[in-house]
Backbone as JSON, one array per atom type, in Angstrom:
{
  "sequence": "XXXXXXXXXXXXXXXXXXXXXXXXXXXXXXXXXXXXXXXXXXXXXXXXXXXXXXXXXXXXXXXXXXXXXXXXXXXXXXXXXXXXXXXXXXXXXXXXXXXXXXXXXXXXXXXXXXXXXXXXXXXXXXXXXXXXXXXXXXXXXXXXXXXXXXXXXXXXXXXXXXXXXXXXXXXXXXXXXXXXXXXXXXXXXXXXXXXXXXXXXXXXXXXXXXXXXXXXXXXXXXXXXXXXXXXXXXXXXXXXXXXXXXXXXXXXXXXXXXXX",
  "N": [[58.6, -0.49, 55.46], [56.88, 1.63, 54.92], [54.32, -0.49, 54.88], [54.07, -1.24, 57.41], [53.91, 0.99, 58.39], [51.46, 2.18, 57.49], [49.12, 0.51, 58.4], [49.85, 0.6, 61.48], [49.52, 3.13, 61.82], [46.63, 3.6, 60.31], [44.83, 2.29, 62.25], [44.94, 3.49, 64.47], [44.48, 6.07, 63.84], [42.36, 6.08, 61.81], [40.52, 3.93, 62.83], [40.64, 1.24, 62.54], [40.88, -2.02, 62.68], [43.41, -3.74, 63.9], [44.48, -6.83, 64.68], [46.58, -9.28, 66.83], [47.7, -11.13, 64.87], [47.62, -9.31, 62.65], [49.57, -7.7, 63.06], [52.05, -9.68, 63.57], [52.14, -10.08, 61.14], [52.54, -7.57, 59.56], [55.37, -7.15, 60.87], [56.48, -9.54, 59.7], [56.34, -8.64, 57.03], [58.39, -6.63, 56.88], [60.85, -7.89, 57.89], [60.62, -9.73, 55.86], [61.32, -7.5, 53.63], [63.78, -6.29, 54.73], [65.8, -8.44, 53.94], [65.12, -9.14, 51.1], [66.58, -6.48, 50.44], [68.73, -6.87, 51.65], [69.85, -9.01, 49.66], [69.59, -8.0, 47.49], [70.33, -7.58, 43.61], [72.73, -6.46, 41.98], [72.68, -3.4, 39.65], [72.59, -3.26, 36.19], [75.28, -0.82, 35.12], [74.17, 2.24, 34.07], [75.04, 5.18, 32.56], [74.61, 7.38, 30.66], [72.2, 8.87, 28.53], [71.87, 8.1, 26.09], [72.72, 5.36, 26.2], [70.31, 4.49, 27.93], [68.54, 4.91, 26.4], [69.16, 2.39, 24.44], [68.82, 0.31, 26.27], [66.22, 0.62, 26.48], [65.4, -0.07, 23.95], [65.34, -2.65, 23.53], [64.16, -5.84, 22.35], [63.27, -7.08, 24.07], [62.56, -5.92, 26.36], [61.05, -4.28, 24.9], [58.67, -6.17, 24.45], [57.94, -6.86, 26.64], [56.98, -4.32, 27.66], [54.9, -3.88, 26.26], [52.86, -6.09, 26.73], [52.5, -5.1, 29.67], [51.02, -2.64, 28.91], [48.83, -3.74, 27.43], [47.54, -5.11, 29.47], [46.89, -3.37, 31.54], [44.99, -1.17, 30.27], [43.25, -3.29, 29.54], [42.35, -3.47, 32.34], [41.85, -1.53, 32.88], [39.3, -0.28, 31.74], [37.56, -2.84, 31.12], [37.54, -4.44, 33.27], [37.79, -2.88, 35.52], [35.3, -1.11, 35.66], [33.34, -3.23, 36.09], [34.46, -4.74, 38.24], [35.82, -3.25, 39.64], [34.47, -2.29, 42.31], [34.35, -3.79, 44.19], [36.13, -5.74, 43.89], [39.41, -5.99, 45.54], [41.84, -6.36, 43.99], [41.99, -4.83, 41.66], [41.96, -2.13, 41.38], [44.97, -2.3, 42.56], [46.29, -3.97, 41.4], [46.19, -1.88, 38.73], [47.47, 0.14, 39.2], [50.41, -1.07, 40.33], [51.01, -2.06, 37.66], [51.11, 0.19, 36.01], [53.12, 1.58, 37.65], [55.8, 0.51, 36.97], [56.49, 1.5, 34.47], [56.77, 4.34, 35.94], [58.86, 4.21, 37.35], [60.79, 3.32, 35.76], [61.4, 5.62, 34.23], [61.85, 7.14, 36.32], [64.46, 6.24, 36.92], [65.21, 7.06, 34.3], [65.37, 10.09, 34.54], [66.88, 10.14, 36.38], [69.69, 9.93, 35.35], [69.27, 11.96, 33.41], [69.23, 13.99, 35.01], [72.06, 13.77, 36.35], [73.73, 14.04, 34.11], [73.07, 16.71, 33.43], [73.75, 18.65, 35.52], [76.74, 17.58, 34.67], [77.21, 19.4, 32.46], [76.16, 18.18, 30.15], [74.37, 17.98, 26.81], [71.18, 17.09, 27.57], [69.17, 18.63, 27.78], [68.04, 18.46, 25.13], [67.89, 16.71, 24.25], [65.75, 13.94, 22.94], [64.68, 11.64, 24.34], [64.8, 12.56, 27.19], [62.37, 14.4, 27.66], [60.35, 12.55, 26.98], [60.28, 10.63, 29.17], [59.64, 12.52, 31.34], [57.02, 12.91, 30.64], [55.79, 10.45, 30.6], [56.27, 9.76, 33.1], [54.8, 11.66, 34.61], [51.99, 11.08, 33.52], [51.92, 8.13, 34.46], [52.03, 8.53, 37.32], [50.16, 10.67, 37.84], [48.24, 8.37, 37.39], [48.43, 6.41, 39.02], [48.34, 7.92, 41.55], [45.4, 8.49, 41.33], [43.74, 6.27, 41.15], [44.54, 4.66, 43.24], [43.88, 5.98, 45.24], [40.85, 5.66, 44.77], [41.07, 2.62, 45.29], [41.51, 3.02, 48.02], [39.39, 4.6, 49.07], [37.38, 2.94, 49.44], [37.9, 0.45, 50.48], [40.01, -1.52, 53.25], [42.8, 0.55, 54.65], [44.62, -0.87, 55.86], [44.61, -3.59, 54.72], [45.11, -2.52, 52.1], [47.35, -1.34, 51.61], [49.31, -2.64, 51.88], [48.9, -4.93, 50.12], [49.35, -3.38, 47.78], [51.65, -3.21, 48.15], [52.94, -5.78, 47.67], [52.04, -6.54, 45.16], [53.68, -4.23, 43.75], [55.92, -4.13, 44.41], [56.98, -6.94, 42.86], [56.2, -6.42, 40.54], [57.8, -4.29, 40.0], [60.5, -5.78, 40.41], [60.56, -7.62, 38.21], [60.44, -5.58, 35.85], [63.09, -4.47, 36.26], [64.96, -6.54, 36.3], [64.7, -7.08, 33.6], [64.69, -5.0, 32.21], [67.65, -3.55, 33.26], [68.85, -6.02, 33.11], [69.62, -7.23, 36.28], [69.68, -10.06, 36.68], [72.73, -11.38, 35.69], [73.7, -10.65, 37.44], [73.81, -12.21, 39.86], [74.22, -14.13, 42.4], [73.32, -17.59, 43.27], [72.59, -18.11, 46.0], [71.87, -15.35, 46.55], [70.0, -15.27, 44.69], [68.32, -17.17, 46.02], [68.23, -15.79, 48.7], [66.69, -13.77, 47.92], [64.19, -14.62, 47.03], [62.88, -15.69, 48.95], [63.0, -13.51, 51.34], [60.65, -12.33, 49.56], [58.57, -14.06, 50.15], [57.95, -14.3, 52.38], [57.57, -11.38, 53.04], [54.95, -12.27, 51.66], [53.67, -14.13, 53.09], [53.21, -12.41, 55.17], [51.95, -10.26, 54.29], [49.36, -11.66, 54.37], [48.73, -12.57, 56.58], [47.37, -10.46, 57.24], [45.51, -9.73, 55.92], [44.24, -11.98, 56.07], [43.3, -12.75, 58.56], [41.9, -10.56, 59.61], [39.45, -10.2, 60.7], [39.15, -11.52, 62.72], [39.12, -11.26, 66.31], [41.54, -10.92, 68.16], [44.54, -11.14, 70.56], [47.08, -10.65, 73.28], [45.58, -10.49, 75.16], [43.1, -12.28, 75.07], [43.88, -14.73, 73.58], [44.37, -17.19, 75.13], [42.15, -17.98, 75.39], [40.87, -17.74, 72.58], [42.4, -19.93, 71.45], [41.2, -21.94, 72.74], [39.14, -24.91, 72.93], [36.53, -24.84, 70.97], [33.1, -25.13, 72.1], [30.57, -27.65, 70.49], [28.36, -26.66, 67.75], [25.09, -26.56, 68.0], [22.96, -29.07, 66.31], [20.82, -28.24, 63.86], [17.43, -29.11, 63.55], [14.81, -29.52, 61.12], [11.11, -29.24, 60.94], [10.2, -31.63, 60.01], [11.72, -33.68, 60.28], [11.3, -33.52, 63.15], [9.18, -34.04, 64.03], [9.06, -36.89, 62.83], [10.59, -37.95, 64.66], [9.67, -37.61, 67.32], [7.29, -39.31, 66.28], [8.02, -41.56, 66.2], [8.63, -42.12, 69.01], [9.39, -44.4, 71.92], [8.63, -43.59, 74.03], [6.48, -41.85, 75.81], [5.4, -39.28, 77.36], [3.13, -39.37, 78.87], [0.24, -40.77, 78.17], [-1.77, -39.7, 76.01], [-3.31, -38.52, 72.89], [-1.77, -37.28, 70.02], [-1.37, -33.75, 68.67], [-0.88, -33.2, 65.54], [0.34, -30.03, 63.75], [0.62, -28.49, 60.87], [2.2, -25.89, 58.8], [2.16, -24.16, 56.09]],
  "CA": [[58.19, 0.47, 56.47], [55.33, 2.16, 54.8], [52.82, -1.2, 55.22], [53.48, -1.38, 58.91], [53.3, 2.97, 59.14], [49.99, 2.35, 57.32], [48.5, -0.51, 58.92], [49.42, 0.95, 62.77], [48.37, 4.43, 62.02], [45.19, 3.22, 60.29], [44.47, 1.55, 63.51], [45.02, 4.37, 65.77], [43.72, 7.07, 63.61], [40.96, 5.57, 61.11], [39.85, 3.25, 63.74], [40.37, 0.1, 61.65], [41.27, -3.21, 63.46], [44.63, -4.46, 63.83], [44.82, -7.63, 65.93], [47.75, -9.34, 67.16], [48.3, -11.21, 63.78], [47.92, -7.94, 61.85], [50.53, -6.89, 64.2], [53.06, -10.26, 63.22], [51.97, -9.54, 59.46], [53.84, -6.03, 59.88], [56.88, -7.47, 61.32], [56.92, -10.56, 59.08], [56.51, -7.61, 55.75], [59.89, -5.55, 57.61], [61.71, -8.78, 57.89], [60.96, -9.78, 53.91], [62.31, -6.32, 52.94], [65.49, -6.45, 54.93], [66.33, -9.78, 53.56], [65.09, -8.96, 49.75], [67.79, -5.58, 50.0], [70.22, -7.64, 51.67], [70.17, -9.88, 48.68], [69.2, -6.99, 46.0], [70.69, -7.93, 42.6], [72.94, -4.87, 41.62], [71.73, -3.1, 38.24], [73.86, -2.73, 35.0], [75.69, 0.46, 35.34], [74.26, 2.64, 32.82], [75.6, 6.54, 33.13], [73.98, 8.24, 29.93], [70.79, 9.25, 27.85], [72.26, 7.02, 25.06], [72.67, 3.96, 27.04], [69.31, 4.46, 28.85], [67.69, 4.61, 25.19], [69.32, 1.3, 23.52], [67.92, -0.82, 27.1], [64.93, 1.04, 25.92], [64.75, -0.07, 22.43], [65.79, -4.09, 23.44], [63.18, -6.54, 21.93], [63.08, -8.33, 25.2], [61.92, -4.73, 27.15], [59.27, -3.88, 24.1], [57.44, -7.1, 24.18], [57.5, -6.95, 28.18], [56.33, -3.1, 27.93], [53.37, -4.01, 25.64], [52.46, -6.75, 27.24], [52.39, -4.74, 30.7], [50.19, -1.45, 28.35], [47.94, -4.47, 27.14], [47.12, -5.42, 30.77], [46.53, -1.74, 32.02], [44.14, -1.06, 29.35], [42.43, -4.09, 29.93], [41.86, -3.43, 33.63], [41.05, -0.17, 32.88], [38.23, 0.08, 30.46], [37.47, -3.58, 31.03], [37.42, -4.96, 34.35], [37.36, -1.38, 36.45], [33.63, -0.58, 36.1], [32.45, -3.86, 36.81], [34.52, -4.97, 39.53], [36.36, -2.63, 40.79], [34.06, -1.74, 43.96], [34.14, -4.75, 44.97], [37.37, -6.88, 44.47], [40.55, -5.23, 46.08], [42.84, -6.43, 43.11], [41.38, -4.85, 40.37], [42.61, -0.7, 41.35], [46.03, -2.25, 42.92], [46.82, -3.93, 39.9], [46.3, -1.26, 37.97], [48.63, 1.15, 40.25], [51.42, -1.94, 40.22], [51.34, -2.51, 36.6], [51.88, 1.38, 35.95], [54.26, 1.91, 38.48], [56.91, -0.18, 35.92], [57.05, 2.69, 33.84], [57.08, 5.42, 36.6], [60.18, 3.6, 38.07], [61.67, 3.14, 34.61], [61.4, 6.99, 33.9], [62.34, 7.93, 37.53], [65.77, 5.61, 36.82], [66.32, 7.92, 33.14], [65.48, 11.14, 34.6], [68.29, 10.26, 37.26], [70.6, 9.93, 34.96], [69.45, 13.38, 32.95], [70.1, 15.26, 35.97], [73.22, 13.94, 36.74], [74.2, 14.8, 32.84], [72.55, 18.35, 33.84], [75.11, 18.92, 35.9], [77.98, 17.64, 33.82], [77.6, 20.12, 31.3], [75.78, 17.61, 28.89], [72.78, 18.67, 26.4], [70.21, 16.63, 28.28], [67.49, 18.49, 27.06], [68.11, 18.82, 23.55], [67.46, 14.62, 24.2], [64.04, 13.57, 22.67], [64.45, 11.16, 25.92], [64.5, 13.28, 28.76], [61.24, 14.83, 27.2], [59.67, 11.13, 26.58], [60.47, 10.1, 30.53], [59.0, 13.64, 32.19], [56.04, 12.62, 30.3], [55.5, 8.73, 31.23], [56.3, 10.46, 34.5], [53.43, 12.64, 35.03], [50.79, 10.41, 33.34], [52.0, 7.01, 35.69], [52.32, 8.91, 38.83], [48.75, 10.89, 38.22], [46.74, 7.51, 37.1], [48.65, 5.6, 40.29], [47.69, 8.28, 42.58], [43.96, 8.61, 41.46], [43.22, 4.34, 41.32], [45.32, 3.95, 44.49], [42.89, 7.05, 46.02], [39.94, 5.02, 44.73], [40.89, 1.71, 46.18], [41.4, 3.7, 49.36], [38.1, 4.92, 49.62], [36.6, 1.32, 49.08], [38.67, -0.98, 50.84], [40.41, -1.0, 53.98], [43.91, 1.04, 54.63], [45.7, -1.39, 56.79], [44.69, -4.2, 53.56], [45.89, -1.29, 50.64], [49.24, -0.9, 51.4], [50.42, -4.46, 51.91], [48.67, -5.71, 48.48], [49.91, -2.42, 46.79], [53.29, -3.83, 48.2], [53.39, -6.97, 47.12], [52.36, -6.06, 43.11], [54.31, -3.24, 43.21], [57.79, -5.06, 44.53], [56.9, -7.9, 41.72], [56.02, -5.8, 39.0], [59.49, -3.36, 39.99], [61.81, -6.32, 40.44], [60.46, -8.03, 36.92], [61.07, -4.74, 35.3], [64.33, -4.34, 36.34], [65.26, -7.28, 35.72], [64.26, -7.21, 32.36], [65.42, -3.63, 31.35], [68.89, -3.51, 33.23], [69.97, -7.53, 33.02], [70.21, -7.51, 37.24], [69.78, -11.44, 36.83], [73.27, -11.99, 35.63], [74.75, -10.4, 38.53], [72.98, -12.63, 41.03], [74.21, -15.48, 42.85], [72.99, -18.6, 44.11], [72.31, -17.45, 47.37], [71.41, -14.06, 46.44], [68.14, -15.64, 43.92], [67.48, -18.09, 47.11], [67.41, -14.89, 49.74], [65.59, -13.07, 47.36], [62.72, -15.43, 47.11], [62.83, -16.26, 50.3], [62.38, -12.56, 51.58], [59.74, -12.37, 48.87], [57.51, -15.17, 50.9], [58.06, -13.81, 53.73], [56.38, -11.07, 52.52], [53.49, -12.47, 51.1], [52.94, -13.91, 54.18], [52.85, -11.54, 56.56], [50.3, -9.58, 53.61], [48.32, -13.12, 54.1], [47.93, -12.77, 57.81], [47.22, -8.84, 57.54], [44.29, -9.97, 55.12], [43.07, -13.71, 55.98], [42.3, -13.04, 60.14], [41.67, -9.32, 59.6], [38.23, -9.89, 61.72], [39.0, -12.07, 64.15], [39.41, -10.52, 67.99], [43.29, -11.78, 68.69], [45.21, -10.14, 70.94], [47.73, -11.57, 73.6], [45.02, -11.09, 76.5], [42.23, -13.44, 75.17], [44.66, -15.88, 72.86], [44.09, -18.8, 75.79], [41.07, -18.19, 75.12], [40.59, -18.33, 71.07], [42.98, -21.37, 71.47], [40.48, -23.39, 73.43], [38.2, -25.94, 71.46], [34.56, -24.29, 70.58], [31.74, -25.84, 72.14], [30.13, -27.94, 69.15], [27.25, -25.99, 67.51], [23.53, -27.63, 68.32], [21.85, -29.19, 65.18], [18.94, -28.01, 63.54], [16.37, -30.01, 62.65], [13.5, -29.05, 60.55], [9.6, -29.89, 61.78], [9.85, -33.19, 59.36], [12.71, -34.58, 61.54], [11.19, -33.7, 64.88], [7.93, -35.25, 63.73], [9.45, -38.3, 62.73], [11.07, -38.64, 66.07], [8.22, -37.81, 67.99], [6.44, -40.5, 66.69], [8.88, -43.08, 66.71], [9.63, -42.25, 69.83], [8.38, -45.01, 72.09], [8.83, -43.45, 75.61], [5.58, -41.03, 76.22], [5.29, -38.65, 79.23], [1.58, -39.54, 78.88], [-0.94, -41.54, 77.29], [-2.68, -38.98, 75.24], [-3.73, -38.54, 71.54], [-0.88, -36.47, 69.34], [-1.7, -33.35, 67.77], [0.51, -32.38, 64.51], [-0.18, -29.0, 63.32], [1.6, -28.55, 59.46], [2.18, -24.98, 58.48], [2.91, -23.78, 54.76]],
  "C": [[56.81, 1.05, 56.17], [53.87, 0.61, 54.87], [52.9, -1.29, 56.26], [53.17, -0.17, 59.68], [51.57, 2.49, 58.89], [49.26, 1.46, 57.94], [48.28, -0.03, 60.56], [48.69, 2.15, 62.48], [47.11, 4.24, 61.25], [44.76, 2.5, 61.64], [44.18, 2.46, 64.08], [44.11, 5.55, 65.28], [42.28, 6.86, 62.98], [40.39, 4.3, 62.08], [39.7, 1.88, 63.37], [41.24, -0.83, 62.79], [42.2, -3.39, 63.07], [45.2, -5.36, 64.93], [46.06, -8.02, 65.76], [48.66, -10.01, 65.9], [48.71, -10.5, 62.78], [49.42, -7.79, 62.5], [51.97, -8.03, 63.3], [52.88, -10.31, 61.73], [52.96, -8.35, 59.27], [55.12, -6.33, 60.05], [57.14, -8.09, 60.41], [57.34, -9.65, 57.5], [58.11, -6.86, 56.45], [60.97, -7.09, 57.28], [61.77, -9.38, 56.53], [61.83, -9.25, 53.5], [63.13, -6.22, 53.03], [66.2, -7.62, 54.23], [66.44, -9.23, 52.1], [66.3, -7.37, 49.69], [68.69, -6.41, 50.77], [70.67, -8.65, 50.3], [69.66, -9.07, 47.07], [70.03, -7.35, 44.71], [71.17, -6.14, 42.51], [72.91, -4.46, 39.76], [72.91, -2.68, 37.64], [73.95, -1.08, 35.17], [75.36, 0.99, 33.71], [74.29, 4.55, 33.07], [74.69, 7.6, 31.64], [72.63, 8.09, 29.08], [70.69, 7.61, 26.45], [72.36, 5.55, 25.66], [70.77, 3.7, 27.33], [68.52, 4.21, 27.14], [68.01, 3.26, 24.87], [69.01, 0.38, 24.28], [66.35, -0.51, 26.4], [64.13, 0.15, 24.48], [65.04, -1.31, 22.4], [64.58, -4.4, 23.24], [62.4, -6.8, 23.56], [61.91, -6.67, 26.42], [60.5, -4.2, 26.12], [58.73, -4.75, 24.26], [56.99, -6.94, 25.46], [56.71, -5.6, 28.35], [54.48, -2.64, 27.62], [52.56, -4.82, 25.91], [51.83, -5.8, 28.72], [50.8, -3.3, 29.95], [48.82, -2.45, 28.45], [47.25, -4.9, 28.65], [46.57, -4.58, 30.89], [45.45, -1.49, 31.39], [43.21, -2.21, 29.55], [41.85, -4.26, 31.17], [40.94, -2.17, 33.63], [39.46, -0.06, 32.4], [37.27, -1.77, 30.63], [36.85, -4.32, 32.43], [37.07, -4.0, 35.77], [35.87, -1.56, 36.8], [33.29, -1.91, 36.57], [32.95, -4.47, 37.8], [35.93, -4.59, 40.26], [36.29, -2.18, 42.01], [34.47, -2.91, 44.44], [35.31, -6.02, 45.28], [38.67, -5.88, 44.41], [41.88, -5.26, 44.94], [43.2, -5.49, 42.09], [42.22, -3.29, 40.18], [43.9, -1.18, 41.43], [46.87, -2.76, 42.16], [47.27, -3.18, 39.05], [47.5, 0.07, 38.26], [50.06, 0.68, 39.98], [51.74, -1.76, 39.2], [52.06, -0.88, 35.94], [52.91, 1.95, 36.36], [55.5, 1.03, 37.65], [56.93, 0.86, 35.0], [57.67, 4.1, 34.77], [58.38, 5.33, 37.22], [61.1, 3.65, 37.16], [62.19, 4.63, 34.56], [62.13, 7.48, 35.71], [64.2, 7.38, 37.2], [66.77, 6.69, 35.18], [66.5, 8.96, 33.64], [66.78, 11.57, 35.48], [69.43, 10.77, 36.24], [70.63, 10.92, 33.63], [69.88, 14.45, 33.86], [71.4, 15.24, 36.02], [74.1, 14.31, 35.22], [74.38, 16.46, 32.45], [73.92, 19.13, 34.17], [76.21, 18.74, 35.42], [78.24, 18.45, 32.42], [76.61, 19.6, 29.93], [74.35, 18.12, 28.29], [71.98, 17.79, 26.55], [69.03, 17.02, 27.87], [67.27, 19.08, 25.88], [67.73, 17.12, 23.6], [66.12, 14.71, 23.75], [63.45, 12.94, 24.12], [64.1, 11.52, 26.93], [63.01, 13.95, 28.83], [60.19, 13.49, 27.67], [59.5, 10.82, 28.17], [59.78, 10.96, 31.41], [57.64, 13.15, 31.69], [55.16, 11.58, 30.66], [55.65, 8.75, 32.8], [55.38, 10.7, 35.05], [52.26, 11.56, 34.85], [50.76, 8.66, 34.15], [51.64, 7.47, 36.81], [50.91, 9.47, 39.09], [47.97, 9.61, 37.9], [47.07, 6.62, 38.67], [47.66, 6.08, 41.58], [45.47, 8.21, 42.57], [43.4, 7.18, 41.4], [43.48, 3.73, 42.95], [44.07, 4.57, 45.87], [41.47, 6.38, 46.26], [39.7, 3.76, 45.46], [41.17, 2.32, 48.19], [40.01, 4.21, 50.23], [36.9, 3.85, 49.89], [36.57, 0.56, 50.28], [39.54, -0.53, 52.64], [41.99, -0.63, 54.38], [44.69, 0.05, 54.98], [45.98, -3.07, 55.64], [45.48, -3.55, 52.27], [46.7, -1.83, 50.62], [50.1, -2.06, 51.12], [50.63, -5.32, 50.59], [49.38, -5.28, 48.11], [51.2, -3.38, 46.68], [53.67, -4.66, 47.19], [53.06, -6.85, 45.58], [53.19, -5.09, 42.92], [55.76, -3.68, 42.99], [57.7, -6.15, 43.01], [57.32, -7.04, 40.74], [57.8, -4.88, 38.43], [60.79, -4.35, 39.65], [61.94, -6.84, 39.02], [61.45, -7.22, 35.89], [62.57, -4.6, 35.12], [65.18, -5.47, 35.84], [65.97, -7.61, 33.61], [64.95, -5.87, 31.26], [67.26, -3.78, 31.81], [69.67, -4.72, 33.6], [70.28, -7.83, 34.62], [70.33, -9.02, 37.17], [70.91, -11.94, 36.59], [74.2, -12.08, 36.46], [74.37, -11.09, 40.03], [73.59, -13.92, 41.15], [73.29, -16.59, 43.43], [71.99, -18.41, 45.15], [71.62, -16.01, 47.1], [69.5, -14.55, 45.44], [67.04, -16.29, 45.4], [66.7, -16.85, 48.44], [66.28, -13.65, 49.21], [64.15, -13.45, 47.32], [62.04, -15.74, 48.31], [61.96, -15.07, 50.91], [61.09, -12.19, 51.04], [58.5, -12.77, 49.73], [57.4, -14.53, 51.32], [56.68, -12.72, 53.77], [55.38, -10.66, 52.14], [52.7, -13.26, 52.42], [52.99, -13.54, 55.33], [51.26, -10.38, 56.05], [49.02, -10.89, 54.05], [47.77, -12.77, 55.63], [47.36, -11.3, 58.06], [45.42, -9.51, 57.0], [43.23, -11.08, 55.58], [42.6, -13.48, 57.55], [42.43, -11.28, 60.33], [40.44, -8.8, 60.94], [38.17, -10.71, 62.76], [40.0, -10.99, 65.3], [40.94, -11.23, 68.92], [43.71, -10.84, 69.09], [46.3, -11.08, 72.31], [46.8, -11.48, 74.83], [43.93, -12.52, 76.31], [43.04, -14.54, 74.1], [44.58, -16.91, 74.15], [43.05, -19.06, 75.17], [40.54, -18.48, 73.67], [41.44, -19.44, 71.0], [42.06, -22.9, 71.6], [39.75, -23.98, 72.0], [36.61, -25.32, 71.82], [34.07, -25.58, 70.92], [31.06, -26.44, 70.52], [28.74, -27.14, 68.6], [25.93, -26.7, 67.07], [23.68, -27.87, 66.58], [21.18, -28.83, 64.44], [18.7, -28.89, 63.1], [15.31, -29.28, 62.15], [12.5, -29.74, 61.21], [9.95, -31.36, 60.91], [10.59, -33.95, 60.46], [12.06, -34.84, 63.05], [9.87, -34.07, 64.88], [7.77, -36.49, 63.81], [9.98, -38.91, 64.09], [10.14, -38.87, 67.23], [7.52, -39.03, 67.62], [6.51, -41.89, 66.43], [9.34, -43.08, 67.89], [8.45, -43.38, 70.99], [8.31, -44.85, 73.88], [7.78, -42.33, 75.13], [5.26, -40.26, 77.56], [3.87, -39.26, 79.65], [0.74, -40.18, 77.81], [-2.12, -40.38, 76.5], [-2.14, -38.74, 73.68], [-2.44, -37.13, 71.34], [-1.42, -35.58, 68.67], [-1.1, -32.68, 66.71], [-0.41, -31.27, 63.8], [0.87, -28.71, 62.04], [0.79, -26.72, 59.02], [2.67, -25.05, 56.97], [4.12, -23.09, 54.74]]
}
């Protein structure tokens, strides 16, 4: 929902183009999403602080966590200044790749509240501390990179990329921290991937005919076949033809004039 809110109301309000493929880009992103939660993988049930720590402390989640830091840091400090104005990946990356912690921590803090309420000492936890923290500093570097590629780039492009690294980077995660892969069928990996495409391309047609003038009144018309586009020739060519040519309007002397 939020890439086809942002994509029409950038249209209407920021004045940004959204032709008729933009338009089946939007739908085709809605129809992904329903498919990828119809086929959502459901997540190991984990109810306390203690649980939520020992996914925490699995090999398989530290190498993936430091791997994901090592990225971040490398976009940051690395690839940012020199091409961040200019290539759209470079902030939304960096938003995506963070957002795997902010998701992680939004999934413990759940399950400190609901401890809150049961009476339990929640914040005598080192944890619940550790997660408010990875909290704050994900959610402010997302918003201020995401702000930046916003001011760059264009809204109705943002949201869709954001999408598509953010869904990756979330489903990996999850994956990876609460084991959803063993609870997944057949069918459930196939409509997952499937929705996935989907999509990526409906982001593809938001992005790849962004500037062409499509709409359903002139579509006969961008259908037709383009006139072929003249030639050029340079003066050497139309020299050479000229004076091989052996039809003359007139019997008079040639005069070639050669510029630098």
């Amino acid at each position: 929902f939020s890439v086809s809110c942002s994509a029409i109301l950038s249209s209407y309000l920021l004045g940004e183009r959204l032709n008729l493929l933009g338009k089946l880009g939007c739908l085709l992103s809605l129809v992904g999403s329903t498919v990828m939660v119809i086929h959502a993988p459901e997540d190991e049930e984990v109810t306390t602080l203690e649980e939520m720590t020992s996914k925490l402390k699995e090999p398989g989640f530290l190498a993936y966590a430091a791997i994901l830091l090592a990225l971040c840091f490398l976009l940051i400090f690395c690839l940012a200044p020199r091409y961040g104005q200019s290539n759209i990946l470079i902030y939304l990356t960096i938003c995506s790749v963070i957002g795997a912690f902010s998701v992680s921590s939004v999934k413990g803090l759940g399950i400190a509240i609901k401890g809150f309420f049961a009476g339990q000492p929640v914040l005598q936890h080192p944890l619940t501390w550790i997660l408010v923290i990875t909290l704050v500093a994900s959610i402010t570097t997302q918003i201020n990179y995401l702000n930046k590629s916003l001011d760059i780039f264009n809204t109705s492009l943002v949201f869709p990329i954001y999408y598509v690294l953010f869904t990756t980077i979330v489903i990996t995660t999850s994956i990876i921290l609460f084991k959803e892969w063993v609870t997944m069928t057949v069918v459930d990996i196939i409509g997952t991937v499937c929705g996935f495409l989907t999509i990526i391309l409906g982001v593809f047609l938001l992005h790849a005919f962004k500037d062409m003038d499509v709409s359903l009144g002139n579509l006969p018309q961008v259908l037709q076949n383009e006139q072929p586009a003249p030639v050029t020739r340079d003066d050497k060519n139309i020299l050479i033809e000229v004076d091989n040519s052996s039809i003359a309007p007139e019997d008079k002397p040639k005069v070639f004039m050669l510029y630098p």
